[in-house]
C-alpha positions as CSV (number, residue, x, y, z in Angstrom):
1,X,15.9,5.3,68.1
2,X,15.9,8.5,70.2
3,X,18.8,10.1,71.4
4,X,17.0,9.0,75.1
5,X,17.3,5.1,74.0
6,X,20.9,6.0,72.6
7,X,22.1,7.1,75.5
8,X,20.3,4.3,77.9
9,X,21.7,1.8,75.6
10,X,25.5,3.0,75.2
11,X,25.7,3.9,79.4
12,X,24.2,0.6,80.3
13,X,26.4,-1.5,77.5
14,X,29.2,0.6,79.7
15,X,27.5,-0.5,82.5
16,X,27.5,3.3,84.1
17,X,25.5,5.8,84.6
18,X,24.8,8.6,81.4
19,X,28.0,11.2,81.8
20,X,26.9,15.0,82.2
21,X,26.9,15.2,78.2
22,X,24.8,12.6,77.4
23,X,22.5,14.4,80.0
24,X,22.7,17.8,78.3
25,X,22.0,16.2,75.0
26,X,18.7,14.4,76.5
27,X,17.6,17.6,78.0
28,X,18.4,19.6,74.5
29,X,16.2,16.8,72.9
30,X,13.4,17.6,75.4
31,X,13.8,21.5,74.2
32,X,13.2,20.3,70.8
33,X,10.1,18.3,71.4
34,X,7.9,20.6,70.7
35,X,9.6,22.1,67.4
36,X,9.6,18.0,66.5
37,X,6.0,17.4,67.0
38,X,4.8,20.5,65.1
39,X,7.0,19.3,61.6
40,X,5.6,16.4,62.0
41,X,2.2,17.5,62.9
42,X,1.9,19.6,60.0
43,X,3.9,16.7,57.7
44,X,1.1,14.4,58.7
45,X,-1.6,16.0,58.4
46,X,-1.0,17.5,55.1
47,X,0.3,14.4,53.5
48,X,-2.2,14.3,50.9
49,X,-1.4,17.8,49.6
50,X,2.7,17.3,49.9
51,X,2.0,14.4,47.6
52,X,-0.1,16.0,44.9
53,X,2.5,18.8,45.0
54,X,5.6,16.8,44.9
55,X,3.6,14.2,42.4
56,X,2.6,17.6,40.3
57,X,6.1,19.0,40.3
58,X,7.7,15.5,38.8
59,X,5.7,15.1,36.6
60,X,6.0,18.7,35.3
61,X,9.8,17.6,35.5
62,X,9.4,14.5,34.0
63,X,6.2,13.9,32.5
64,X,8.0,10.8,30.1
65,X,7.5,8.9,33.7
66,X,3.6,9.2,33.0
67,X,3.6,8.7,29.0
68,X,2.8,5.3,27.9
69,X,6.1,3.6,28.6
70,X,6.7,5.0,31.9
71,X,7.4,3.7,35.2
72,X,4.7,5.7,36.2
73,X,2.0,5.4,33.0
74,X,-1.6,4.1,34.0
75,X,-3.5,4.5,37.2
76,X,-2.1,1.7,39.1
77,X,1.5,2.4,38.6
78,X,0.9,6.1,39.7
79,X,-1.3,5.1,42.5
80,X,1.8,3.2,43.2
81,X,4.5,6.1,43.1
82,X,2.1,8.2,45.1
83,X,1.7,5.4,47.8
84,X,5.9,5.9,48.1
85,X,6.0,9.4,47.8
86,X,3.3,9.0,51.1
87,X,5.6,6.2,52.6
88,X,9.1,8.3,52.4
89,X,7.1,10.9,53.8
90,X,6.2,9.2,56.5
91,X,10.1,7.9,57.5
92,X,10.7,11.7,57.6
93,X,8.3,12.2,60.4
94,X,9.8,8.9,62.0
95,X,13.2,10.8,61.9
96,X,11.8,13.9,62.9
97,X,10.4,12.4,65.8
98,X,13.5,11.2,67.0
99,X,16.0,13.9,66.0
100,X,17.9,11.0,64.6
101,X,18.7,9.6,61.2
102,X,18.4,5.8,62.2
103,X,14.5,5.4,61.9
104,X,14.8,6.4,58.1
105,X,18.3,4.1,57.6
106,X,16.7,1.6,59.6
107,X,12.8,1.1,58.4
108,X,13.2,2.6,54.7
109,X,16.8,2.7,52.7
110,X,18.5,-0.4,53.8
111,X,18.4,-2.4,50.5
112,X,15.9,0.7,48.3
113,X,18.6,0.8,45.9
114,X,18.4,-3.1,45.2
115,X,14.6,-3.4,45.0
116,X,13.6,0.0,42.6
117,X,16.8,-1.4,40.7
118,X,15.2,-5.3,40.6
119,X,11.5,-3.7,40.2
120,X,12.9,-1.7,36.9
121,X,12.2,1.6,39.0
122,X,14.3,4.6,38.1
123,X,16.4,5.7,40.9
124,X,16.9,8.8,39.8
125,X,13.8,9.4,39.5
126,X,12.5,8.3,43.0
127,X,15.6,10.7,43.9
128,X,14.2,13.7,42.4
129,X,10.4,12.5,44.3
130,X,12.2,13.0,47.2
131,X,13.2,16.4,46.0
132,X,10.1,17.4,45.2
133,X,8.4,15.7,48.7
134,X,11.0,18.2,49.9
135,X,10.1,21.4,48.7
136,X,6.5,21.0,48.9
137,X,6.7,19.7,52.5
138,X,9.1,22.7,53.3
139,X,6.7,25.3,52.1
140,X,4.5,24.4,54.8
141,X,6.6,25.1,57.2
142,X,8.1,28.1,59.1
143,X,11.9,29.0,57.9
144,X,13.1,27.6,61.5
145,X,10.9,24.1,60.8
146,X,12.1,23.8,57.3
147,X,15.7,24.6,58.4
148,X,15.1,21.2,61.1
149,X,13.2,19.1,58.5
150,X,15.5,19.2,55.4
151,X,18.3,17.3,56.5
152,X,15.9,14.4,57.2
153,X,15.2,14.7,53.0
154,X,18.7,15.2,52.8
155,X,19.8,12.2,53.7
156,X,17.3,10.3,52.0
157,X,18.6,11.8,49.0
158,X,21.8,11.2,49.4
159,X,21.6,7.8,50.5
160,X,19.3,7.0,47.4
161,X,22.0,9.1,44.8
């Protein structure tokens, strides 16, 4: 959710109008929009080479994840991983977007623990993914983008640690 819905929603569950600093912070979200929709322009439309980079860096990392035995050994498992790596990717743009955390809590972590726990999936390893989505997706970017952008991995990293 934006901080525009935010601030519709809390002022009309108040049943009053948005305050003066609820103002300000809609029109400081306005001033961002343009930084926002360049991260997530550039995110977007170099997905498929901030996957093969992360994917590359991991398994550099952690190449028992693709020997036989691994989570991520055979083509369909790492077709699998790589169609994550694309989706967390994606949550990031979502929060981007909004300048807000809730898209990503909302859509993508409530419950991820649970399910790569119950699917035999690694969490630490989808952990350091994110890492790695992170520094190849933050390489693309200018320092001030990247600066904006990594909190967003942040706190998929920390909710997933």
């Amino acid at each position: 959710m934006s901080v525009i819905s935010q601030v519709i929603l809390n002022a009309d569950d108040e049943l009053r109008y948005p305050s003066n600093g609820e103002l300000n912070s809609i029109k400081e979200f306005f001033k961002t929009g343009n930084q926002r929709m360049r991260i997530a322009s550039t995110l977007a439309e170099n997905e498929k080479k901030i996957v093969q980079e992360a994917s590359k860096q991991l398994w550099q990392k952690r190449p028992d994840f693709i020997a036989p035995g691994g989570n991520a050994y055979g083509d369909r498992q790492r077709a699998l991983c790589l169609r994550d790596y694309g989706w967390y990717l994606r949550l990031i743009t979502y929060g981007v977007l909004a300048g807000d955390i809730e898209p990503i809590e909302k859509i993508g972590l409530i419950g991820v623990r649970e399910m790569y726990n119950s699917l035999g999936v690694p969490v630490p390893g989808m952990v350091e993914s994110i890492r790695c989505l992170k520094k190849a997706s933050l390489g693309l970017l200018s320092d001030e983008d990247a600066a904006t952008a990594a909190p967003y991995f942040d706190f998929i990293i920390q909710a997933m640690s």
